[in-house]
Each structure stands twice: as C-alpha cells, then as structure tokens.
N, C-alpha and C positions, 0 to 999 in steps of 0.2 A: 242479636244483642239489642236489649233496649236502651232507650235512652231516658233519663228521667230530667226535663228541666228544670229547671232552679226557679220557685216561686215567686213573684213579685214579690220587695222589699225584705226578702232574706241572703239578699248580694253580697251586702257587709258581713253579716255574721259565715260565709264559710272564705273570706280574705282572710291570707294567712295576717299573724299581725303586725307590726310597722320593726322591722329591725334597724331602723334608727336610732343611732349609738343615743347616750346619753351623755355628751362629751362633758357636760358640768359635772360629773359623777368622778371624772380620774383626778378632780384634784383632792378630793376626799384625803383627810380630814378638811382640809382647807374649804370648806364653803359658807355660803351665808344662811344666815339663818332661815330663808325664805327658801332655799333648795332644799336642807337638811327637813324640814317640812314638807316638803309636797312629796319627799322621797322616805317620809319616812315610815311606811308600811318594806318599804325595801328594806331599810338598814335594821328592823326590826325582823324583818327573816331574816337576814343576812347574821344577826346575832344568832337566833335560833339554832341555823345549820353550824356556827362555830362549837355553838356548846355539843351539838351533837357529835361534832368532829373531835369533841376532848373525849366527850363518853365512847369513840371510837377508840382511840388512841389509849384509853386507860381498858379498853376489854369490856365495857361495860356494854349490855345491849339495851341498846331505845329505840324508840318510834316516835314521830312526830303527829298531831294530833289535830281532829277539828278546830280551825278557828273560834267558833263560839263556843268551848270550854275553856273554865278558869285554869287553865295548864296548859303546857304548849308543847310537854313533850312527857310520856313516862319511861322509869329505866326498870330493869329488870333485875331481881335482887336474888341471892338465895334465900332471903326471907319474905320477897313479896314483892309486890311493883312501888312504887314513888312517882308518885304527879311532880314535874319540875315546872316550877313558872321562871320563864325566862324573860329578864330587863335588861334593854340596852342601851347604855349612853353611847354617845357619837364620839364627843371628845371630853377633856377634864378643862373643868376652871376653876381657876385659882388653885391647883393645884391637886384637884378633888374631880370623879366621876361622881355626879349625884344622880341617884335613880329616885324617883316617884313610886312608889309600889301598889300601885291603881290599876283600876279598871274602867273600861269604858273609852269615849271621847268626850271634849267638851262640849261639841255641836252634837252631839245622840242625842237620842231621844231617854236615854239613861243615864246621861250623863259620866261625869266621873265618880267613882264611889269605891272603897276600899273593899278588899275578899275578906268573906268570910271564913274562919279560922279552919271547916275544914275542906276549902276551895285547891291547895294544893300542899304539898310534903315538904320540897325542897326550893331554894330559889337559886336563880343561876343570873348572877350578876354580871353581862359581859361591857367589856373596857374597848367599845370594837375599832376607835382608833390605833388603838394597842395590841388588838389579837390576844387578849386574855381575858378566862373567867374565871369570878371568885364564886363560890357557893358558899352558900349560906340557908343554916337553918333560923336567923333572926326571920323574925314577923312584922319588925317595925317599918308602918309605913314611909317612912325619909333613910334610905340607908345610902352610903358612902363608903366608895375605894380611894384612899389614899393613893396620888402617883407613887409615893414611896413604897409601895406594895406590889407594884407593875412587875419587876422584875424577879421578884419571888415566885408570885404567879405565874410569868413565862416559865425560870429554870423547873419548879414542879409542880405542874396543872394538876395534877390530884390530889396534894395535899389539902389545899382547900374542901374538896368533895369526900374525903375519909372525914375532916374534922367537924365537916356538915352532918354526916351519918354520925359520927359517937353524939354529936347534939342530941340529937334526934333516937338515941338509942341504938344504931345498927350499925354492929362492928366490922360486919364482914362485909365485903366487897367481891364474893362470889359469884359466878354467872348463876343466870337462873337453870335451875331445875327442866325436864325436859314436864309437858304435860301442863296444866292448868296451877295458874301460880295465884297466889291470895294479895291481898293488899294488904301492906305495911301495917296500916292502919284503921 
C-alpha cells in the first residue's frame, strides 16, 4: 500500500472544521444586532430549510437551489414548477416582521438592487423567530407580517401558500406528474 503525503500548505484545507459550539447563537431571538449580522448567511438558510419543511408537511415537492440564482428553492406543480424566493426576518418590531425584498449586498460589488419581474414565481416570507411562513405572490419590494398574523400562520401553514397560487393563477396543489415537468410560466 502506498502512501501519498499531504503537500506543503494544503494542511488546513483537509482539517476537519472547528466544531465549536456557537454559544451566542442559543439565545436567539435574543441577540444583538452585531451577532444577528455576522450570523446572518446562517439564519437565512435556516429560513430557507423551514420553508422547505412547510412544503414537506403540505406534500409539496421541492429542491433547494444554487446560491447565485434569484430563487432559492423550486416546488413542483401538477401544472409546472415555481421559483420560490425566500426572505427572512429574525425577529418583529414594533410589532411587524419587515422584509426588504432585494438582492444583493451592500459591500458587493453589485450592490443591492431589486429582481427583476421575471426572477422568481412565489415569495416565502419566513417569521423565523416564530417558526412561520407567509407566501405570498405580492412583488412589492417593503412587505410586512403583522404579529397579529403569527398565529393563523402557525394553526394553517398552507393556507397562505394556496392563496399565493389562486394569485398567481394555479388552483391545484397536486404533486408533480412523473417525467419532465414545464414551468408555470
């Protein structure tokens, strides 16, 4: 058996990586603004796989999608597939979750700048101090979840997501078809 050494300055990259808890992380929602930022590519997936765990729980099948497309996940329809962009606030103020419905960063080199109309289908608004998401087919870039809305959300995660489809035209909520499926739109 041979042996193959490990090259000069490729030491780091086969170390497993640092399983060092994130103990600022369990008081979530409770953090300051400077954590909710440096963590917030996490709490942005972390939305992501919730919405996906709705579209679990409702039958719906999805996949989640390369980072550098304007959509972050599609579902699969009996009518075709749906681009879902998914936004997530951390927690509500003043009584309101506000989402930004943008793209980009502010330090890119692209900056921030709003999608183009037809960059995704559906939009999945998650409350993820709350564990809930609203869908929606509005397009306007400042949208808002009322806390008065939280609990509706919780008792029926789908009604939101049928009422996002009649928006949009598609009544049925059927699994996809077996074989190659078209897009919505």
């Amino acid at each position: 058996m041979t042996h193959q050494p490990l090259l000069d300055g490729f030491e780091e990259v086969f170390h497993a990586p640092s399983s060092a808890s994130h103990h600022d992380l369990l008081q979530f929602p409770k953090l300051d603004a400077e954590t909710l930022r440096y963590h917030g590519k996490k709490f942005g997936r972390a939305g992501e796989l919730l919405v996906e765990s709705v579209f679990l729980s409702l039958g719906v099948h999805s996949v989640g999608v390369a980072e550098h497309l304007p959509f972050d996940c599609v579902v699969f329809l009996e009518q075709g597939v749906l681009r879902v962009q998914v936004k997530t606030a951390t927690r509500q103020r003043a009584g309101c979750f506000n989402f930004n419905v943008s793209r980009g960063y502010h330090r890119s080199p692209g900056g921030v700048r709003g999608y183009a109309e037809n960059d995704y289908d559906l939009l999945a608004l998650v409350c993820l101090s709350e564990n809930v998401v609203k869908f929606s087919a509005d397009r306007r870039r400042a949208q808002v979840v009322g806390i008065e809305e939280v609990e509706r959300l919780r008792r029926q995660p789908g009604a939101s997501f049928v009422a996002a489809l009649a928006a949009l035209g598609v009544d049925q909520m059927a699994p996809a078809p077996a074989g190659p499926v078209p897009f919505c739109y």
